[in-house]
N, C-alpha and C positions, 0 to 999 in steps of 0.2 A: 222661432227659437234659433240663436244661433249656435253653433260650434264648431270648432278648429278640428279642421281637418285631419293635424297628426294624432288628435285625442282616437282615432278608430283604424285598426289594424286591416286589414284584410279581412273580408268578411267569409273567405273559404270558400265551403260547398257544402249545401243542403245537405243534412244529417241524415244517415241513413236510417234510422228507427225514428219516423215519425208520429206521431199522432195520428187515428181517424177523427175526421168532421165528422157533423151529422150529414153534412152532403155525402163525403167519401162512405160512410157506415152503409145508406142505402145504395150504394153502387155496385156493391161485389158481385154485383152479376156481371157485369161490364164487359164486353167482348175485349177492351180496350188496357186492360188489365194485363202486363207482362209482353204486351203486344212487339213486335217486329217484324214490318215487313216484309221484310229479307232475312235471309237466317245472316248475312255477314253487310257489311257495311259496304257502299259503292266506292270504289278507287277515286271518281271525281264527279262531280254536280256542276248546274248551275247554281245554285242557291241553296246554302245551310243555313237553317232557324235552328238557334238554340234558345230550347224553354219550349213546352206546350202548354203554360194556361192560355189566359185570354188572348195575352199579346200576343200568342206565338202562334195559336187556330186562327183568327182573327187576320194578321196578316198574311198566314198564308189561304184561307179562301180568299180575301180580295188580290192576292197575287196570283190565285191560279183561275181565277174568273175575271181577271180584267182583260181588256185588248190584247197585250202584248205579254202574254203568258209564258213563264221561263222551262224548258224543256225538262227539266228536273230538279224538285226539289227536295230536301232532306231535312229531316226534324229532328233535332235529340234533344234529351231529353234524361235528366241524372236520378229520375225517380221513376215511380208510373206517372203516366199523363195526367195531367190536371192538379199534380198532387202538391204545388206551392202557395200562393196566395190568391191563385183563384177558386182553387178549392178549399179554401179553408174560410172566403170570405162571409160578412152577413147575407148573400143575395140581394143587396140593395142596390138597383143602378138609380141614382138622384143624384139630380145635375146641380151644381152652388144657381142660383137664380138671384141672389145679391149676396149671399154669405161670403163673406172673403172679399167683396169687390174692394171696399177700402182700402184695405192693404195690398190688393195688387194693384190697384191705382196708385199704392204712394212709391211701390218698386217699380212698375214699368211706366208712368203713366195712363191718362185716359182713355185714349185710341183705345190703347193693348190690353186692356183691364177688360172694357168693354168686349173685344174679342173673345177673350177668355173666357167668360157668362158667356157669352152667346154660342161658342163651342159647345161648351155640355148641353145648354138646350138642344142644339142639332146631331147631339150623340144619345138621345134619348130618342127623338123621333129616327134615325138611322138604326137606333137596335128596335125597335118596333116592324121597323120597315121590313130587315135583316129578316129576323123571327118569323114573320107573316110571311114572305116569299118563299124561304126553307120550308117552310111548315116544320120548322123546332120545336118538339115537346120537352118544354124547360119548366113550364109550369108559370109562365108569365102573366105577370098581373099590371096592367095599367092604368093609375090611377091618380092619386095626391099622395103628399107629404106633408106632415107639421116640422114646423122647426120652433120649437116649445123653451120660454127660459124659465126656468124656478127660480131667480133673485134677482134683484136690480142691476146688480151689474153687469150681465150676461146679457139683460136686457137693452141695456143702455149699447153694448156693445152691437147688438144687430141692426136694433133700431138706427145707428149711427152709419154702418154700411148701406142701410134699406133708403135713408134717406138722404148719401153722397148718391146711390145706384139711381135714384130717381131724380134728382136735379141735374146729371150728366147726362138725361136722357137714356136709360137704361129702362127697358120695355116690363111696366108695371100692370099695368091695365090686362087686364083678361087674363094673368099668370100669377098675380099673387095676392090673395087676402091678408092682409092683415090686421091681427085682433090686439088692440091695448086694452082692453076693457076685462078686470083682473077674472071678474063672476064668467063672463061668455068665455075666456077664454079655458076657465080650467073646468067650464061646463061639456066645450068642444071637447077637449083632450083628455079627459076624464081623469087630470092627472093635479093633484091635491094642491100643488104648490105655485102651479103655472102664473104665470105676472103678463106673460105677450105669446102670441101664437102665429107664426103665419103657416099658409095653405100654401099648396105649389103643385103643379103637374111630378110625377118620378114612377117609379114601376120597381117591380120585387122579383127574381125568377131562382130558379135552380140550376146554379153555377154551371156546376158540375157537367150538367144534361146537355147545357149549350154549347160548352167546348165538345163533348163529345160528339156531339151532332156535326158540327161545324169538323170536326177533325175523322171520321166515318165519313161523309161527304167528302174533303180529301180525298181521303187515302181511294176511296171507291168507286168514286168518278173523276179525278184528277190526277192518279196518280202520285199522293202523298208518300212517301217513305217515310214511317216512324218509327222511328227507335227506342224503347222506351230504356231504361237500367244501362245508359251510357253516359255516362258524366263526359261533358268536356274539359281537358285539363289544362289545356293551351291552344291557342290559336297564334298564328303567326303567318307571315310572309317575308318572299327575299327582294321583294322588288316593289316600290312604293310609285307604280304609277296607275296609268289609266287601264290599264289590262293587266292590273296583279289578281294572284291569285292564293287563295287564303288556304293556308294547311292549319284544319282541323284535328289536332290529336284528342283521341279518349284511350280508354283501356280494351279495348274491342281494334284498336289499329286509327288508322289515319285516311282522311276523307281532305282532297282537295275544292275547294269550289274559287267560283271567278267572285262569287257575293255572300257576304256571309250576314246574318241579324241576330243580335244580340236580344232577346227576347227573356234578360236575364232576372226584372229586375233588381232586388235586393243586392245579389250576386255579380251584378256587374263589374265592380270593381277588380273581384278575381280575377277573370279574364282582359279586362280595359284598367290599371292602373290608372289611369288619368281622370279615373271618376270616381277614386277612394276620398275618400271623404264630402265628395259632391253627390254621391246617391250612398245615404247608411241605413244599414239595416233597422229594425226596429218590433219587436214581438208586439202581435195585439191576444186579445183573448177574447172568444167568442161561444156563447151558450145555445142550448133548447130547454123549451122553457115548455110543460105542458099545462092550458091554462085552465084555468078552474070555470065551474061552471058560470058566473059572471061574464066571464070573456070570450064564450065557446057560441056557436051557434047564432043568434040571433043579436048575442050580444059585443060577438066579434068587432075587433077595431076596424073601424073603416078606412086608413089611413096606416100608411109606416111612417115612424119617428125618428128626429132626433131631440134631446132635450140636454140643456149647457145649463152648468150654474157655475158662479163663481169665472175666475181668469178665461181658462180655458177646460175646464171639467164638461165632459162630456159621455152619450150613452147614443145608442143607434137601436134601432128595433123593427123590426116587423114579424106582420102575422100570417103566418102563409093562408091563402084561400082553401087550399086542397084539404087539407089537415088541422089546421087550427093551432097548428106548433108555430110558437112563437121563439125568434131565433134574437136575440141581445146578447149585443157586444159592448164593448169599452171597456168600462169599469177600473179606469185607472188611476182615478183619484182617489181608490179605497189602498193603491200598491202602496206601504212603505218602502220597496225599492222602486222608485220611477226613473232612477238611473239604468237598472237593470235590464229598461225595455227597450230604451236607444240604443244600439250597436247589438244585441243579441238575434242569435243568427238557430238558436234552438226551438224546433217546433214540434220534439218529442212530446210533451203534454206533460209530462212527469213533474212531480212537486217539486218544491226547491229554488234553488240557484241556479238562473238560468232557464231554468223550464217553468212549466205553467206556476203562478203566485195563486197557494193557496188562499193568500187573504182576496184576491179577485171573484175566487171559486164563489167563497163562503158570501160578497157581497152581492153576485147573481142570485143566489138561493133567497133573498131577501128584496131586491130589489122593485121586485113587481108590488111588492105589499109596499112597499116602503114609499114607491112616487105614485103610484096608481090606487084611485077610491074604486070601493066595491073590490075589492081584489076576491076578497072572501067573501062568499057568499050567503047573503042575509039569510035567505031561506033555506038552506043544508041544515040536515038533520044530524050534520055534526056537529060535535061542540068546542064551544072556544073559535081560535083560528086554526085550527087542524088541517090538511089535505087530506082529503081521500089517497088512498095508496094508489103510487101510477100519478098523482098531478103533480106540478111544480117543476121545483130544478130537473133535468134528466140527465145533462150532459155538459160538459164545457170543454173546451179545445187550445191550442195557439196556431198562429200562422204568421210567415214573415212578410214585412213589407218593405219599402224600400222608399224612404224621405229623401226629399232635396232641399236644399238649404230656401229656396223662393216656392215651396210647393205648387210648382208645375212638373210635367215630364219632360225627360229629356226624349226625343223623337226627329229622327233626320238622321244625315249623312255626319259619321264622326268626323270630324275636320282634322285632315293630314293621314285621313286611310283612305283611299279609295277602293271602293265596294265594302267597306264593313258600315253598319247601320245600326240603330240602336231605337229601344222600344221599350223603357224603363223611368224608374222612380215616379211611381205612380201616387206615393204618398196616401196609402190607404182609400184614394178617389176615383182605381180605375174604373170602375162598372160604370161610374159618369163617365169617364170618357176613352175607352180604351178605341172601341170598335172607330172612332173617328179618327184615332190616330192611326191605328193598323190600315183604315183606307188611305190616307194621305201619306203612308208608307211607305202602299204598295206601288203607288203611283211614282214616288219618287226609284223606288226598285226596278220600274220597268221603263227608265231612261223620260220621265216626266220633272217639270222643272218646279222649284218651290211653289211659285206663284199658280200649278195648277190643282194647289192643294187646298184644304183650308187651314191649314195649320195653324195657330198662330205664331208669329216671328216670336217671339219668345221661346218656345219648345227648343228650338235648332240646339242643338249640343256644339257650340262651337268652342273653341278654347278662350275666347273671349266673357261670355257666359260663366265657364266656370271659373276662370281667374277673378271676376268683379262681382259674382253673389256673395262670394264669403263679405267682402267688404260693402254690399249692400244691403244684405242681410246686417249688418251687426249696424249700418247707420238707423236702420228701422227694426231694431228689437223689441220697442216697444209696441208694436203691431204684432 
């Protein structure tokens, strides 16, 4: 999708009365909760991360576990910890395996397309890796994925990437089933309408747990200072060379450092003007779902989804192992305001304008029965389609993310600051791939050169990038 840049103001700073997740709900026991450090902020650092979900734990373990480890770093942080889009996401980390590859073949070409796929796969065996070494209890499950269409055009649509991904030699063989066969397919996926199915390696965890873990680690053996309830309000320096150094203002006072990372998503703009309108905000809305007995126990999905119909309509789901709560988001083809989701920067929950769309609310309470066979249980000794009291909808939420016009992130050195760095516009896909970028970061952070990353050349935030997506974006709108 494209859009012009002046159409979106300033996206601010994260609202102070947010919404609880179902992740944040089970946390309040959290050590991590109100947390600081230090009772007052240090005079000067090496290194300030602003943000602490993914991007911001993430780059700082692999910045304080690498080689060349920076003597002090500093985290703030405008809410509690964890408390932006990484806690509010579905827990889905699933890598694209050819979803999208067309279209980013037709904006970067095939080299970089190819890259790009191949990134998320190596950021799904890298949070596996991660997880197992830590001994993180996140609640990780690794396993497959369906990417499920309910109409021909949605079908036609993947089918059409799956078979550019595989004539370019994009690695199909042992990583993707796929099903056209209409009866197997909606046999698989037990879901009423399905036309094509494919299977794919991806994994499901508890956001929440794994920044914590990762940010406790920090702080307890590395040395992390976190700040939590400090908004940054400005960032600035007087001297624009190879030894500048960055004055961080909040309302708590001012913190000098020689490097600073923008671990802002959504929100970057705020502090980087040079990226309003090239990272915009955007509200998603995501549910818990308790499932009735068909889907509990033995009869559990085996598999987390996604399923598209129509242009670009879509829904995300999985079922957690632990509990059987089933956590579904999207549901934005049911908003009549779908204006309202681009540029919104409110993730109170609250009905209305601006805040959570109750017509989304009302289309989660519906949805399971609605694409899903068996929902209701043939043998309940209830009548009709009734739930038992305690099953079905429980809960629904918002959280913000932060789109770029080419959906990739911006990741690298901001070009014409030296030492400020950026780890954003994740476009609703970090969990595929954050943890890859935060190590190719950190490595850039500790005086390592592009080439010892894997980034791919695309990511770079250069001014070039962001001058020629608007006008590349709008040559291929039709993608």
């Amino acid at each position: 999708m494209y859009y012009e840049a002046e159409s979106y103001p300033s996206p601010g700073f994260p609202v102070k009365n947010p919404c609880l997740s179902f992740w944040l709900q089970n946390t309040r026991s959290s050590s991590l909760l109100g947390h600081r450090t230090t009772e007052s902020l240090p005079p000067s650092v090496d290194v300030v991360i602003i943000g602490s979900g993914l991007s911001g734990a993430a780059t700082a373990h692999y910045l304080l576990t690498g080689s060349n480890p920076p003597k002090s770093v500093v985290m703030l942080e405008a809410r509690e910890a964890c408390d932006g889009a990484t806690g509010r996401n579905g827990g889905h980390c699933r890598p694209y395996v050819f979803q999208g590859y067309h279209e980013y073949k037709k904006i970067f070409g095939k080299e970089e397309a190819l890259k790009i796929i191949a990134f998320d796969m190596a950021n799904l065996h890298l949070m596996t890796e991660l997880i197992e070494k830590e001994q993180i209890d996140c609640d990780f499950w690794l396993g497959e994925s369906y990417e499920t269409c309910l109409d021909q055009e949605a079908a036609d649509k993947r089918l059409d990437s799956y078979q550019v991904f595989e004539e370019d030699g994009g690695p199909i063989e042992g990583v993707v089933k796929m099903t056209t066969d209409i009866d197997e397919a909606k046999r698989l996926t037990r879901m009423r309408n399905a036309v094509l199915t494919a299977s794919f390696p991806a994994a499901s965890l508890f956001p929440y747990k794994l920044v914590s873990h990762l940010l406790q680690l920090c702080i307890s053996k590395y040395g992390l200072n976190l700040q939590t309830h400090t908004p940054v309000t400005a960032v600035g320096t007087s001297a624009q060379t190879e030894d500048a150094q960055w004055t961080i203002t909040t309302p708590r006072g001012k913190v000098v450092a020689n490097k600073v990372v923008f671990a802002t998503n959504a929100y970057t703009a705020t502090l980087l003007p040079e990226f309003l309108g090239n990272i915009v905000p955007g509200q998603g809305q995501c549910s818990a779902i308790v499932p009735t007995p068909s889907y509990s126990g033995k009869g559990m999905m085996d598999k987390t989804c996604c399923y598209s119909w129509g242009k670009d309509n879509f829904d995300y789901l999985i079922q957690r192992p632990k509990d059987g709560i089933i956590i579904l988001g999207g549901g934005k083809g049911s908003s009549p305001h779908p204006g309202a989701i681009r540029g919104c920067t409110n993730d109170s929950g609250r009905p209305g304008e601006g805040g959570k769309q109750a017509e989304i609310t009302e289309y989660f309470k519906s949805a399971m029965d609605k694409y899903f066979g068996g929902w209701h249980d043939p043998n309940s000794d209830q009548t009709g389609d009734s739930l038992r009291s305690g099953e079905g909808f429980l809960y629904d939420w918002t959280g913000i993310m932060g789109f770029t016009r080419d959906n990739i992130p911006f990741v690298g050195n901001v070009e014409g600051k030296p030492g400020a760095y950026v780890i954003a516009g994740h476009c609703g896909h970090g969990m595929a791939r954050i943890a890859s970028c935060a190590k190719g970061l950190a490595m850039l952070i500790s005086g390592g050169s592009w080439s010892d990353t894997s980034l791919p050349e695309s990511f770079r935030p250069t001014k070039k990038r962001m001058r020629q997506t608007s006008q590349t974006t709008k040559n291929n709108e039709e993608v």
